[in-house]
mmJSON file of the N, C-alpha and C atoms, coordinates in Angstrom:
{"data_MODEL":{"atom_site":{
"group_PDB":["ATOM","ATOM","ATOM","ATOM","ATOM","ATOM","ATOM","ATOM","ATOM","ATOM","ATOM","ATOM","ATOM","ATOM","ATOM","ATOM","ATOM","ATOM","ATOM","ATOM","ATOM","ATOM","ATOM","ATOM","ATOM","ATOM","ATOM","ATOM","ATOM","ATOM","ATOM","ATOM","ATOM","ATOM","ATOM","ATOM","ATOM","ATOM","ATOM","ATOM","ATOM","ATOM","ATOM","ATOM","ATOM","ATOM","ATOM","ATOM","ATOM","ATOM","ATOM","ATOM","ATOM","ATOM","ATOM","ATOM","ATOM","ATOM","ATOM","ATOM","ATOM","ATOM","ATOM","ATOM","ATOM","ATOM","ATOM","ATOM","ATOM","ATOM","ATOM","ATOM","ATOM","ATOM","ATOM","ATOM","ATOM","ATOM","ATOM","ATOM","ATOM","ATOM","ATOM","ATOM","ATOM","ATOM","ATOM","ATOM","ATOM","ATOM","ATOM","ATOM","ATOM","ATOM","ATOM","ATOM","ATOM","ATOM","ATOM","ATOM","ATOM","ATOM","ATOM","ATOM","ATOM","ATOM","ATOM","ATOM","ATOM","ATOM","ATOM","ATOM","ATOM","ATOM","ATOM","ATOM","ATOM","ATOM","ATOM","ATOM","ATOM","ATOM","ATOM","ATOM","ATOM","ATOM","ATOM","ATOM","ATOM","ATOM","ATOM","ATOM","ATOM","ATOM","ATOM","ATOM","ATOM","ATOM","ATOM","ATOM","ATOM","ATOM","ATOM","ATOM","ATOM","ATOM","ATOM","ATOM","ATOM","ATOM","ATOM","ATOM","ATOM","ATOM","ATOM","ATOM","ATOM","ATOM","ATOM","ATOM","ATOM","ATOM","ATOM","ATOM","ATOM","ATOM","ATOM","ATOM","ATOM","ATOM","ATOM","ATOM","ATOM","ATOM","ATOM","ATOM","ATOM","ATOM","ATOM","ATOM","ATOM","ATOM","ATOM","ATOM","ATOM","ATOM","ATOM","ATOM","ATOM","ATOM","ATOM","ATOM","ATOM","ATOM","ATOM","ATOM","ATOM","ATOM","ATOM","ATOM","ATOM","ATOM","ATOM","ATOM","ATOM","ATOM","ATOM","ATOM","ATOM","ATOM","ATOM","ATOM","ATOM","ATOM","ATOM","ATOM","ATOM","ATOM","ATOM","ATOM","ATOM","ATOM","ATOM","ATOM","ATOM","ATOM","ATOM","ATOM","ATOM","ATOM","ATOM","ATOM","ATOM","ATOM"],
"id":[1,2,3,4,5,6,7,8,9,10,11,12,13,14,15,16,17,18,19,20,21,22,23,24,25,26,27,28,29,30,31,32,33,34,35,36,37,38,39,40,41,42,43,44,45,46,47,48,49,50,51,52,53,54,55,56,57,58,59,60,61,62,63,64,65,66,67,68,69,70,71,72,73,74,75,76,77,78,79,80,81,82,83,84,85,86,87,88,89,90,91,92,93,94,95,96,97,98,99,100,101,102,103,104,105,106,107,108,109,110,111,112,113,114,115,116,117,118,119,120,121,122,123,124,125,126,127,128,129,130,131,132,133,134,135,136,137,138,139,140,141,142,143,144,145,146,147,148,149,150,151,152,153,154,155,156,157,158,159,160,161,162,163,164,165,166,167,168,169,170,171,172,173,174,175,176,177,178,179,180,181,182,183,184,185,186,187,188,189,190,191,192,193,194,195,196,197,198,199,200,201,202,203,204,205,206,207,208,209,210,211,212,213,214,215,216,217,218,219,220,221,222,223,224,225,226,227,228,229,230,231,232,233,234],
"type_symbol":["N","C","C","N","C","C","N","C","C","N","C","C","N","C","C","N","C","C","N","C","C","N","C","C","N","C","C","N","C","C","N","C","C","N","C","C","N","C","C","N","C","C","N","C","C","N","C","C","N","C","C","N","C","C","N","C","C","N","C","C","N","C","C","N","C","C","N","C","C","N","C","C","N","C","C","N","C","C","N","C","C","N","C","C","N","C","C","N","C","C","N","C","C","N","C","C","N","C","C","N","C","C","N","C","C","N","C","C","N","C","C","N","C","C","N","C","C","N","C","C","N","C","C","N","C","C","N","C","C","N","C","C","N","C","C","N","C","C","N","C","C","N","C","C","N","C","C","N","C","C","N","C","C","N","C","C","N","C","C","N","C","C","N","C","C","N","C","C","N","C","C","N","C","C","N","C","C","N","C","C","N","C","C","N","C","C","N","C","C","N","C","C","N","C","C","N","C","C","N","C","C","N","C","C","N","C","C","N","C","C","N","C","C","N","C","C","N","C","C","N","C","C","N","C","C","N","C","C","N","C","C","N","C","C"],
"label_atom_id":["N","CA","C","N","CA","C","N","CA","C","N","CA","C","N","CA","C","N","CA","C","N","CA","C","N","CA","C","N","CA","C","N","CA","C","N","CA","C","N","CA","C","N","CA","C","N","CA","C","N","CA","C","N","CA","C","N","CA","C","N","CA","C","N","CA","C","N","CA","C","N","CA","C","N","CA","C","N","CA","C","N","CA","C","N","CA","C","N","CA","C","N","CA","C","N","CA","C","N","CA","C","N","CA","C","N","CA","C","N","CA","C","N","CA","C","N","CA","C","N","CA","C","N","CA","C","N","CA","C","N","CA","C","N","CA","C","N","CA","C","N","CA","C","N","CA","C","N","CA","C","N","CA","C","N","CA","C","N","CA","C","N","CA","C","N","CA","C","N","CA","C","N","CA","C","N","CA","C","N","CA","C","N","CA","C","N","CA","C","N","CA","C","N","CA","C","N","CA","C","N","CA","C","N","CA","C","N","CA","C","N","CA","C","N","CA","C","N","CA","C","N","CA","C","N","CA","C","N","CA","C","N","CA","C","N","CA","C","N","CA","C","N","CA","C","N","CA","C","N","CA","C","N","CA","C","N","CA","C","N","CA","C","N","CA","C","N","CA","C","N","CA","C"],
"label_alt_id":[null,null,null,null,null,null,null,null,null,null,null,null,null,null,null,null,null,null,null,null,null,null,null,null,null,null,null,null,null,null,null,null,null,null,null,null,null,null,null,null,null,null,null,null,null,null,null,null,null,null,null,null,null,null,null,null,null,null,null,null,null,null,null,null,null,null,null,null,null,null,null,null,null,null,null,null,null,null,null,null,null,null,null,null,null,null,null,null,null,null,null,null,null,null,null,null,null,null,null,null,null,null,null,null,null,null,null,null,null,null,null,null,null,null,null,null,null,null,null,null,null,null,null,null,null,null,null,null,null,null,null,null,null,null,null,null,null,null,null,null,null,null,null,null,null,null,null,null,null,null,null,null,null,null,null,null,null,null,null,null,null,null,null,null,null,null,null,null,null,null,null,null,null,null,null,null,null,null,null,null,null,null,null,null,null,null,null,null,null,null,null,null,null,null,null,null,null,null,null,null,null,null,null,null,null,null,null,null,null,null,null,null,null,null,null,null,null,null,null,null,null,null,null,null,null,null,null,null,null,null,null,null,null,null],
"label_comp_id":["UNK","UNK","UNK","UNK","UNK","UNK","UNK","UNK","UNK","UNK","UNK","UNK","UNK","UNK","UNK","UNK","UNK","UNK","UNK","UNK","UNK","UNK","UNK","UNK","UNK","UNK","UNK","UNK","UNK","UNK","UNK","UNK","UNK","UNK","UNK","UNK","UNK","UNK","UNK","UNK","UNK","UNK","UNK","UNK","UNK","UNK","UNK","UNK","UNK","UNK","UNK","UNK","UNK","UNK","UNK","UNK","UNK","UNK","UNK","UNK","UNK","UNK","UNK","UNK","UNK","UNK","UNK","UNK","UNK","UNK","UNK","UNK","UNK","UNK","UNK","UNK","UNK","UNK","UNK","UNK","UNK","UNK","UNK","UNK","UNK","UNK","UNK","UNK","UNK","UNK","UNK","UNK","UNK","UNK","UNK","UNK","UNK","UNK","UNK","UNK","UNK","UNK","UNK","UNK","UNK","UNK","UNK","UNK","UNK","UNK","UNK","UNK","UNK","UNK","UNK","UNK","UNK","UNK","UNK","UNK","UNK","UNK","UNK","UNK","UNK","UNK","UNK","UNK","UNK","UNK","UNK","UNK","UNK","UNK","UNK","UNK","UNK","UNK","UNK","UNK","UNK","UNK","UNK","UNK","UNK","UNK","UNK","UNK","UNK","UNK","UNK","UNK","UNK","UNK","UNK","UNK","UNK","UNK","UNK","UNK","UNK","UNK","UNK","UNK","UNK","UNK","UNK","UNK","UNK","UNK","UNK","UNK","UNK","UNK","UNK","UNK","UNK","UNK","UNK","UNK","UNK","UNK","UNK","UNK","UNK","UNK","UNK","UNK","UNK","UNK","UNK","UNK","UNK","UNK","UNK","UNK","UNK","UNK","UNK","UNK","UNK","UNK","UNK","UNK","UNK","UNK","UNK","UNK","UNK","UNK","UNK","UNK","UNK","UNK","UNK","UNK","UNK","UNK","UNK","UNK","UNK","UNK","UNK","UNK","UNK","UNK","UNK","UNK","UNK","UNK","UNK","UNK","UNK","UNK"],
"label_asym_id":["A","A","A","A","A","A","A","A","A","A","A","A","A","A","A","A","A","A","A","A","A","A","A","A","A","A","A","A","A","A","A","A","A","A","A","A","A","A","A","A","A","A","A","A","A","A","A","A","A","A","A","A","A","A","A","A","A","A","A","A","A","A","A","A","A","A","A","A","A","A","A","A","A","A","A","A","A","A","A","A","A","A","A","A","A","A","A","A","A","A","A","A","A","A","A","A","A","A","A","A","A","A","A","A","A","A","A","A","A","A","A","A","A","A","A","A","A","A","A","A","A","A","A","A","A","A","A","A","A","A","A","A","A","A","A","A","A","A","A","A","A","A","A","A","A","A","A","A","A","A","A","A","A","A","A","A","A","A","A","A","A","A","A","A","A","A","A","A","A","A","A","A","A","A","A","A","A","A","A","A","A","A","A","A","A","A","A","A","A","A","A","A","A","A","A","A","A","A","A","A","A","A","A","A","A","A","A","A","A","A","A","A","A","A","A","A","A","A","A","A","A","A","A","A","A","A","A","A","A","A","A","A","A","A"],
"label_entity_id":["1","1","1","1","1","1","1","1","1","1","1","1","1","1","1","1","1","1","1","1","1","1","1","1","1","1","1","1","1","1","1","1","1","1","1","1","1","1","1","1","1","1","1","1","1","1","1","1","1","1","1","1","1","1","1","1","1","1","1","1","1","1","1","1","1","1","1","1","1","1","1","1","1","1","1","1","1","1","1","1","1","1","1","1","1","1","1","1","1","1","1","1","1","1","1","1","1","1","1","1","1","1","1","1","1","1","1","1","1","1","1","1","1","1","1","1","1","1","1","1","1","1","1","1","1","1","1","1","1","1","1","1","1","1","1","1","1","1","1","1","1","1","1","1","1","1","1","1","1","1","1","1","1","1","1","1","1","1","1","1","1","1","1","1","1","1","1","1","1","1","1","1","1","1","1","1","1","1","1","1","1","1","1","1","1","1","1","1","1","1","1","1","1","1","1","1","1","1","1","1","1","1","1","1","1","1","1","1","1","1","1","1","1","1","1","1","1","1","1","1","1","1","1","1","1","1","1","1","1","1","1","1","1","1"],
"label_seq_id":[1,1,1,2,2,2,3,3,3,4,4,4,5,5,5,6,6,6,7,7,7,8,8,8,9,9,9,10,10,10,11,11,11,12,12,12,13,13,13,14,14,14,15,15,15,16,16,16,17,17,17,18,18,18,19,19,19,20,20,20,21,21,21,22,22,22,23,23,23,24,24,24,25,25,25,26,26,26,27,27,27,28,28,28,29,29,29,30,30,30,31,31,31,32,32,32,33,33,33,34,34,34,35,35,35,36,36,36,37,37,37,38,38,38,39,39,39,40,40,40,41,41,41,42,42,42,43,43,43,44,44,44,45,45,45,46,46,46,47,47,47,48,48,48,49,49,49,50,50,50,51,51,51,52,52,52,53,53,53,54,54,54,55,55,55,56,56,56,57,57,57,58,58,58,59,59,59,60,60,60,61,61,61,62,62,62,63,63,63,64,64,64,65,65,65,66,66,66,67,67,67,68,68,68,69,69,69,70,70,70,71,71,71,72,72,72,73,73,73,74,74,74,75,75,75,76,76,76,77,77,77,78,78,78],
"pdbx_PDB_ins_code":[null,null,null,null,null,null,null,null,null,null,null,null,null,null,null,null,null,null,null,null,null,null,null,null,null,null,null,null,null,null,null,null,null,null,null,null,null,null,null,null,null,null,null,null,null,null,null,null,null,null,null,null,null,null,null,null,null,null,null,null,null,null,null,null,null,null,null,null,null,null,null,null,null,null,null,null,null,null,null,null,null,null,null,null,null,null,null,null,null,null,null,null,null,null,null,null,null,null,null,null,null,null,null,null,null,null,null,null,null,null,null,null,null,null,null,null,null,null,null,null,null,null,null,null,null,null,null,null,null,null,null,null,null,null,null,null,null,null,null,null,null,null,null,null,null,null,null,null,null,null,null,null,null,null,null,null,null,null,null,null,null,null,null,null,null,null,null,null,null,null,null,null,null,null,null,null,null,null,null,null,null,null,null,null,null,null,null,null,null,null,null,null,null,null,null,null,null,null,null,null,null,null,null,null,null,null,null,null,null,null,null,null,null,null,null,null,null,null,null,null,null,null,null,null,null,null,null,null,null,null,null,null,null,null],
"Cartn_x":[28.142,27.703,27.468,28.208,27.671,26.627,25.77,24.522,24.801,24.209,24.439,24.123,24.609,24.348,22.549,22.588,21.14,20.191,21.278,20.303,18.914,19.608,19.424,18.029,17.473,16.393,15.453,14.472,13.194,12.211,12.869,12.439,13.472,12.685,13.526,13.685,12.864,12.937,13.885,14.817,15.532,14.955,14.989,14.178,13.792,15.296,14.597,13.971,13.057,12.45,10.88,10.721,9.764,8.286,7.31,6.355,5.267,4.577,3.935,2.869,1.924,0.464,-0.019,-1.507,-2.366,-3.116,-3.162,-3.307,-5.258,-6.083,-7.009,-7.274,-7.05,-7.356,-9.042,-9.494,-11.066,-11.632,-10.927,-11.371,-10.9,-10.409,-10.347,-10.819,-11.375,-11.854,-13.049,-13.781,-14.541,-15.706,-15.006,-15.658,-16.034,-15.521,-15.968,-15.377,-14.785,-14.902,-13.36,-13.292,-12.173,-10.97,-10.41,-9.461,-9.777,-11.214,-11.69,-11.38,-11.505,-11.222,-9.674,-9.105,-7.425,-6.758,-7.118,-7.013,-7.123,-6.396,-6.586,-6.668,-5.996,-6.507,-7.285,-8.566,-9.425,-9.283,-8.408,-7.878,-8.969,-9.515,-10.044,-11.473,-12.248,-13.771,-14.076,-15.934,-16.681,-18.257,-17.945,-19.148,-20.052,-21.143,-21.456,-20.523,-19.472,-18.196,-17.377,-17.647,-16.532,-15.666,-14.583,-13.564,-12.149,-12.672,-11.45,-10.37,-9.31,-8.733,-8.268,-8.157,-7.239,-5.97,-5.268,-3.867,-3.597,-3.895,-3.587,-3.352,-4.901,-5.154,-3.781,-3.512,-3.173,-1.436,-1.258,0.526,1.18,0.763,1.571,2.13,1.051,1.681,1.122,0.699,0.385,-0.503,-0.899,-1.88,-2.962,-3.151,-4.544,-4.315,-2.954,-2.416,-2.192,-1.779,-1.654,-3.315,-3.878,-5.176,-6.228,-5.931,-6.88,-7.31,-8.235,-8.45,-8.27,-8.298,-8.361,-7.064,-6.312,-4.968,-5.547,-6.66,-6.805,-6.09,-5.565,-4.991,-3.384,-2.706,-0.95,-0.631,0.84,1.445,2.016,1.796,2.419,3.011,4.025,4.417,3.314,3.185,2.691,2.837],
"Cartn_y":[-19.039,-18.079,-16.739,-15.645,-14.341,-13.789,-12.698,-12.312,-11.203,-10.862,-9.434,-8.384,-6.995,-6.114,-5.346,-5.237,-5.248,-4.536,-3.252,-2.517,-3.045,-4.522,-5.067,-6.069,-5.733,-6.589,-5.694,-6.406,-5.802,-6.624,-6.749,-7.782,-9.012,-9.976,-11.3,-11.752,-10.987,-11.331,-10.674,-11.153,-9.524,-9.025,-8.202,-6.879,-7.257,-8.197,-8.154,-9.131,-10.169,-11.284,-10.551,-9.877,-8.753,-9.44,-9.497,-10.257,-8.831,-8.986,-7.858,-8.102,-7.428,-7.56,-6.719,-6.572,-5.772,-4.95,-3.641,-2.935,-1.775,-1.352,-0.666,0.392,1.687,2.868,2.792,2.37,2.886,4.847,5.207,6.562,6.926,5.826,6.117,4.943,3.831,2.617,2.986,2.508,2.722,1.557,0.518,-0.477,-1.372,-0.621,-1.557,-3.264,-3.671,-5.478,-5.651,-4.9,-5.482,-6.394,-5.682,-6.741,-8.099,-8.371,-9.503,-10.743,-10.873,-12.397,-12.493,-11.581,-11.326,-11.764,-12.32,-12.444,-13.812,-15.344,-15.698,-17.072,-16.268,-17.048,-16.507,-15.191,-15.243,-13.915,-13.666,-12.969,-11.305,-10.744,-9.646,-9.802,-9.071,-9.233,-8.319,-7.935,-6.562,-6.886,-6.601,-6.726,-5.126,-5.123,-4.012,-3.147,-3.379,-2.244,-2.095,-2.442,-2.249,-2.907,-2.766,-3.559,-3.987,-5.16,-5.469,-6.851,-6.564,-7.701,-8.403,-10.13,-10.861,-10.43,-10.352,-10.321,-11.604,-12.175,-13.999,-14.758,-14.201,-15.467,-14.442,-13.563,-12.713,-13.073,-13.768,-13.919,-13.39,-11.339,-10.212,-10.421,-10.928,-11.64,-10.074,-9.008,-7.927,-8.152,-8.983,-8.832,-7.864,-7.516,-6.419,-5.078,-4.682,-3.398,-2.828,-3.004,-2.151,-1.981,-3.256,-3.014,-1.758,-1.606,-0.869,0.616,0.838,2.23,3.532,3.068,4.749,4.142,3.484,3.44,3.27,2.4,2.301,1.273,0.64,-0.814,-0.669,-0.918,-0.954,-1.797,-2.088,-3.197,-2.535,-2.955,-2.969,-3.756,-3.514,-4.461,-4.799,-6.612,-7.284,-6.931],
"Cartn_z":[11.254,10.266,10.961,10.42,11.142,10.998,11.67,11.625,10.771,10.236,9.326,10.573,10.499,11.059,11.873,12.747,13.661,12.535,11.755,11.32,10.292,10.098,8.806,8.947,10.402,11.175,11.686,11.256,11.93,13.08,13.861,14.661,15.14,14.525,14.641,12.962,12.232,10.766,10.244,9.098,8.307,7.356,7.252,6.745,5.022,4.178,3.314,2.962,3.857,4.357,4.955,5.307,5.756,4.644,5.35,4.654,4.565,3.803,2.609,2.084,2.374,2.404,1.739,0.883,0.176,2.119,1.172,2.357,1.72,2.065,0.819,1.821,0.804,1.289,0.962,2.417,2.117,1.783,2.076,1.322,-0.003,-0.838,-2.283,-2.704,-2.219,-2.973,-3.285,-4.787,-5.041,-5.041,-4.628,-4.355,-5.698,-6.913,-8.217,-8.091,-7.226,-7.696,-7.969,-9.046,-10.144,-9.323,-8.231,-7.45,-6.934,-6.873,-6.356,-7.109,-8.419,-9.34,-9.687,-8.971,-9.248,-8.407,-6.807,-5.788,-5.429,-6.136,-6.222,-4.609,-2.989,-1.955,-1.784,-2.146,-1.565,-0.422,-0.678,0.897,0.988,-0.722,-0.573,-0.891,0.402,0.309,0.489,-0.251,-0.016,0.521,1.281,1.482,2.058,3.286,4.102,4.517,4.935,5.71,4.365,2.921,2.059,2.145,1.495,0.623,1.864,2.123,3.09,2.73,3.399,3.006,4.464,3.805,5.233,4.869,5.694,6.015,5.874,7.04,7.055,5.383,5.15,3.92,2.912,2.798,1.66,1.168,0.041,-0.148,-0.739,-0.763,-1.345,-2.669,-3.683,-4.657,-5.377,-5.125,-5.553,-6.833,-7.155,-8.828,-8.257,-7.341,-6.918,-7.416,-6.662,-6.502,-7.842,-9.27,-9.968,-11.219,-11.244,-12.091,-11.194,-9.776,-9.117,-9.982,-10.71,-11.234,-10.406,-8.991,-8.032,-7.18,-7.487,-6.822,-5.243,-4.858,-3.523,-2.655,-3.344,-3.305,-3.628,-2.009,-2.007,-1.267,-1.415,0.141,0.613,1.645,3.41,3.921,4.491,6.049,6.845,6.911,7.63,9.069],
"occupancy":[1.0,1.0,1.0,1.0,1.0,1.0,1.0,1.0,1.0,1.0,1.0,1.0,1.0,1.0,1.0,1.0,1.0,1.0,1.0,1.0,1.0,1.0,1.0,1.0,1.0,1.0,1.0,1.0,1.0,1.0,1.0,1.0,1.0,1.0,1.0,1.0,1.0,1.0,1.0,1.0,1.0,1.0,1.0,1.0,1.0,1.0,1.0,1.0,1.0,1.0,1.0,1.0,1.0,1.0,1.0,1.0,1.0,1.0,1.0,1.0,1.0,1.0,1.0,1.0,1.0,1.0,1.0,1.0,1.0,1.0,1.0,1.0,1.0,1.0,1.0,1.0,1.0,1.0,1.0,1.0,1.0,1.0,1.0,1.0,1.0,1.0,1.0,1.0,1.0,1.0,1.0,1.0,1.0,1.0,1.0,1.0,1.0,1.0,1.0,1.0,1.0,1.0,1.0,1.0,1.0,1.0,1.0,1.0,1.0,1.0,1.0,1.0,1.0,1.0,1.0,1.0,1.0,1.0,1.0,1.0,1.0,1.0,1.0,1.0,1.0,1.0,1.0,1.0,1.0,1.0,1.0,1.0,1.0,1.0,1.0,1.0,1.0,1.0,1.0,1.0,1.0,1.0,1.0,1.0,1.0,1.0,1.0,1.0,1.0,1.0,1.0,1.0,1.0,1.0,1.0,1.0,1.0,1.0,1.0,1.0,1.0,1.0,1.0,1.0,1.0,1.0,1.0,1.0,1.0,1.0,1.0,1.0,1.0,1.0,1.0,1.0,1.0,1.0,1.0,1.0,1.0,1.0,1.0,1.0,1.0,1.0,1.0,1.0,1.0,1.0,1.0,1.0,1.0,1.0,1.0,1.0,1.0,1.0,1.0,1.0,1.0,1.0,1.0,1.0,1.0,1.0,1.0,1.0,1.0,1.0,1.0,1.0,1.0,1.0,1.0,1.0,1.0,1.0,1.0,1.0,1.0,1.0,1.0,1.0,1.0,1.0,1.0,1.0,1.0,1.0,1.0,1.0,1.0,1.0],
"B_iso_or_equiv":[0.0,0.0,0.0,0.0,0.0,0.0,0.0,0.0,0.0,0.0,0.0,0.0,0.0,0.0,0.0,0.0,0.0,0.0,0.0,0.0,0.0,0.0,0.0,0.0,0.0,0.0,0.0,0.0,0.0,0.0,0.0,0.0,0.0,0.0,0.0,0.0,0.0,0.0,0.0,0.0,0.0,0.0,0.0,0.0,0.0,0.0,0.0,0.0,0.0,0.0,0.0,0.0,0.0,0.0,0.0,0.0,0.0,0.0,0.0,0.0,0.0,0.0,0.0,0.0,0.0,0.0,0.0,0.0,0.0,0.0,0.0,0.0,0.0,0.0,0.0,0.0,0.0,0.0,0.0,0.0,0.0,0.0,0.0,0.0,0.0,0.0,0.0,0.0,0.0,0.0,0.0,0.0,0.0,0.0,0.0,0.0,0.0,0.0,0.0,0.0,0.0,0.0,0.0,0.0,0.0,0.0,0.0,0.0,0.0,0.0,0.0,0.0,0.0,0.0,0.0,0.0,0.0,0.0,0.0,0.0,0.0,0.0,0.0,0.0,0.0,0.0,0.0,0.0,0.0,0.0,0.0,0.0,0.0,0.0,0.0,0.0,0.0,0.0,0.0,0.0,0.0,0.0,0.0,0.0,0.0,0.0,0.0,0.0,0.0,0.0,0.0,0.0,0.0,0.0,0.0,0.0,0.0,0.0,0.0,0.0,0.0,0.0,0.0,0.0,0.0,0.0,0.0,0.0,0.0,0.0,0.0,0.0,0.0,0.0,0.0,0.0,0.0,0.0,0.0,0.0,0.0,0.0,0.0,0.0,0.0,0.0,0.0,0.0,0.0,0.0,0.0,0.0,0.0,0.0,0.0,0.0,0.0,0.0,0.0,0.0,0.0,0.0,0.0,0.0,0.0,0.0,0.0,0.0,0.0,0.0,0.0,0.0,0.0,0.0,0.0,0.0,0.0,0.0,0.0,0.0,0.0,0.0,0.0,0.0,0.0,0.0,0.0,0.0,0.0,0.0,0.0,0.0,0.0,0.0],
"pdbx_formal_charge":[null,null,null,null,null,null,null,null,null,null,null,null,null,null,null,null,null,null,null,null,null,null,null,null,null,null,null,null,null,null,null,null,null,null,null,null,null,null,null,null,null,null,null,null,null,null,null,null,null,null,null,null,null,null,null,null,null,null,null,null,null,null,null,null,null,null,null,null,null,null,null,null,null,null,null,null,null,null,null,null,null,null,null,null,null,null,null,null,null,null,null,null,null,null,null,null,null,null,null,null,null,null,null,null,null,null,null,null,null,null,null,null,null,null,null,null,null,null,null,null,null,null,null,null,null,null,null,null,null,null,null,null,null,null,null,null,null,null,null,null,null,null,null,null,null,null,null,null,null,null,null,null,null,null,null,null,null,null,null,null,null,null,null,null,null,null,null,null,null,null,null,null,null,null,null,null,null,null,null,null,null,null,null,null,null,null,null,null,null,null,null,null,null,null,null,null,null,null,null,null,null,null,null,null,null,null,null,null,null,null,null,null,null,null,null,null,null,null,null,null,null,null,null,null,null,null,null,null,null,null,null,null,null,null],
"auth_seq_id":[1,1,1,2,2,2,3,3,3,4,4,4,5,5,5,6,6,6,7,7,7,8,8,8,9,9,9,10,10,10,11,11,11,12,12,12,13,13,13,14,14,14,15,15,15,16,16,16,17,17,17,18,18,18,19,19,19,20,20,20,21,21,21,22,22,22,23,23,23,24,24,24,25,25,25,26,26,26,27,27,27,28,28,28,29,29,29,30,30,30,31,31,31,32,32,32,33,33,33,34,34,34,35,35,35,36,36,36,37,37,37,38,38,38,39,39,39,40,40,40,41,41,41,42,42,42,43,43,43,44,44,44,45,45,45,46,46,46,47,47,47,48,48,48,49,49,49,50,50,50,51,51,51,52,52,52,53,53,53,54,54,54,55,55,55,56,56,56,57,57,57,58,58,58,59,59,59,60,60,60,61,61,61,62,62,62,63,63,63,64,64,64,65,65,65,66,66,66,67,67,67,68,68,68,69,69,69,70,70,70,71,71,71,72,72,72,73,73,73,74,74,74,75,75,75,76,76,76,77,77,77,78,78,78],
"auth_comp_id":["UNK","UNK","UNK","UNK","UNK","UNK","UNK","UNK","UNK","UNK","UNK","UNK","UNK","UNK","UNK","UNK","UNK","UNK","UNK","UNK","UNK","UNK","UNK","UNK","UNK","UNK","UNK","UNK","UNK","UNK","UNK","UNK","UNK","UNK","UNK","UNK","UNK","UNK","UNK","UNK","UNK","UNK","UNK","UNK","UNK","UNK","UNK","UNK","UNK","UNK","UNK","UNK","UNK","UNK","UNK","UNK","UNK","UNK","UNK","UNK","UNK","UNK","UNK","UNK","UNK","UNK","UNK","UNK","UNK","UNK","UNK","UNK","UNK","UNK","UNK","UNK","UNK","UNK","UNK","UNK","UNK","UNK","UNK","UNK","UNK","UNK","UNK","UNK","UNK","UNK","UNK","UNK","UNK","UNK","UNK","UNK","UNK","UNK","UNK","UNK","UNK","UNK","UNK","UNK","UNK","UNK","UNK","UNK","UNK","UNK","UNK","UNK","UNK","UNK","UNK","UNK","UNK","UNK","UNK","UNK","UNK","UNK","UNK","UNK","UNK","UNK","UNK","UNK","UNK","UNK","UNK","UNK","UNK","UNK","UNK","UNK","UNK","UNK","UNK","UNK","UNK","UNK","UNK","UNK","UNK","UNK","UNK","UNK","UNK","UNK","UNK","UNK","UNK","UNK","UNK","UNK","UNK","UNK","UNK","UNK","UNK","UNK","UNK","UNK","UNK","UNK","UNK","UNK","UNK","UNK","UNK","UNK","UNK","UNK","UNK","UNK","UNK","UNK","UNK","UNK","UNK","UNK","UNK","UNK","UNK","UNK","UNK","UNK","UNK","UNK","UNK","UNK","UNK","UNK","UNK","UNK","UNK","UNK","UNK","UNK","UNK","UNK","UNK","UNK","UNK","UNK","UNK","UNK","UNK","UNK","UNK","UNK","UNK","UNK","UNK","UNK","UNK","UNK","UNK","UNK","UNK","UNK","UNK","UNK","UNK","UNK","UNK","UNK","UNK","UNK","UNK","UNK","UNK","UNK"],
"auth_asym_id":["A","A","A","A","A","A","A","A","A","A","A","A","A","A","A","A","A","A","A","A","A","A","A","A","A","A","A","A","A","A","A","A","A","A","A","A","A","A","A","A","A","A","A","A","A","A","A","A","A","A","A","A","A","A","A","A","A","A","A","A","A","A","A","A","A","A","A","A","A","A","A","A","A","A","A","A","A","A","A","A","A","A","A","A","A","A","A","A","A","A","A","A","A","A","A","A","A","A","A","A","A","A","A","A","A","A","A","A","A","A","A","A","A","A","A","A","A","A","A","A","A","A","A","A","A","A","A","A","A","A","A","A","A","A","A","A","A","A","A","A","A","A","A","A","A","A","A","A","A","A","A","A","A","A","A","A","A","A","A","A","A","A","A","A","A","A","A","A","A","A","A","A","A","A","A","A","A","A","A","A","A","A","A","A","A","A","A","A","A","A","A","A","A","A","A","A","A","A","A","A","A","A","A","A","A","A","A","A","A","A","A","A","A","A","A","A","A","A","A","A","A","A","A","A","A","A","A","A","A","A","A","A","A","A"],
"auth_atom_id":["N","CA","C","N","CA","C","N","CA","C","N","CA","C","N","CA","C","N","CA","C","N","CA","C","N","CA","C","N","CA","C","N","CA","C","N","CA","C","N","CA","C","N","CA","C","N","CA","C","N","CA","C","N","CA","C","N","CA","C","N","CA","C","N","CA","C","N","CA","C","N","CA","C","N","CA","C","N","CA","C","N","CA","C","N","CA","C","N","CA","C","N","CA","C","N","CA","C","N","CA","C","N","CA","C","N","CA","C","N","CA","C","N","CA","C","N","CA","C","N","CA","C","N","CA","C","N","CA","C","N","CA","C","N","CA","C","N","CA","C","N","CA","C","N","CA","C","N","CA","C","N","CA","C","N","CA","C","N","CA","C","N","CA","C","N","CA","C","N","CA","C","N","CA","C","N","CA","C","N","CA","C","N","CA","C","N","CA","C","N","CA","C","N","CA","C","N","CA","C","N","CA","C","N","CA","C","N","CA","C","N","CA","C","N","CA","C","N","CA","C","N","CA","C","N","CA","C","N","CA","C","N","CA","C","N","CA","C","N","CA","C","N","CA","C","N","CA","C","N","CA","C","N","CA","C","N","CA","C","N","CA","C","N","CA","C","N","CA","C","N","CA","C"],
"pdbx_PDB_model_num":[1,1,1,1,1,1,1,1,1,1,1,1,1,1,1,1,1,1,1,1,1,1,1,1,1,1,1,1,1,1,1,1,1,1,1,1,1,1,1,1,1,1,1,1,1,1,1,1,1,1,1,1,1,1,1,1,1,1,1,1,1,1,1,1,1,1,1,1,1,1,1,1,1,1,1,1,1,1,1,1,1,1,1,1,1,1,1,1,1,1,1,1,1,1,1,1,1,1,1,1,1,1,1,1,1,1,1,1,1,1,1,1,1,1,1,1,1,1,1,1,1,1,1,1,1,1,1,1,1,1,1,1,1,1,1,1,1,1,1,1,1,1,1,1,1,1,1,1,1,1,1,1,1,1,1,1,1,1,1,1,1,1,1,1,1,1,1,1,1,1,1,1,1,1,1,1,1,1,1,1,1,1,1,1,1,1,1,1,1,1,1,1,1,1,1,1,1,1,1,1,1,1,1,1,1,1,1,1,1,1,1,1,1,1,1,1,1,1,1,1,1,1,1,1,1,1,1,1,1,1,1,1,1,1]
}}}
């Protein structure tokens, strides 16, 4: 089987295999909650330092990212 072209890799993964994570702009989160019961491994918590998420636990299934009211909440490359 041939490899598709290098450009087409980011690593050892190909690119459109690329795993994708909730990412939170702490200077626009407002910290209201709302992403938390949407989140259903668990992956986003608030506590003292504000609104963080696991990477690990998180499976870019995005239900966070568009209910966010201040758009603090996007994906990223893992």
């Amino acid at each position: 089987m041939a490899r598709p072209p290098a450009a087409a890799y980011r690593g050892d993964m190909p690119a459109s295999r690329q795993r994708t994570v909730a990412v939170v702009d702490s200077a626009q989160c407002d910290e209201c909650g709302l992403c938390l019961p949407l989140c259903v491994p668990g992956a986003i918590h608030l506590g003292r330092r504000g609104l963080t998420i696991d990477a690990q636990a998180c499976t870019g299934c995005e239900k966070c990212v568009a209910p966010c009211p201040v758009g603090a909440l996007r994906m990223a490359d893992a």
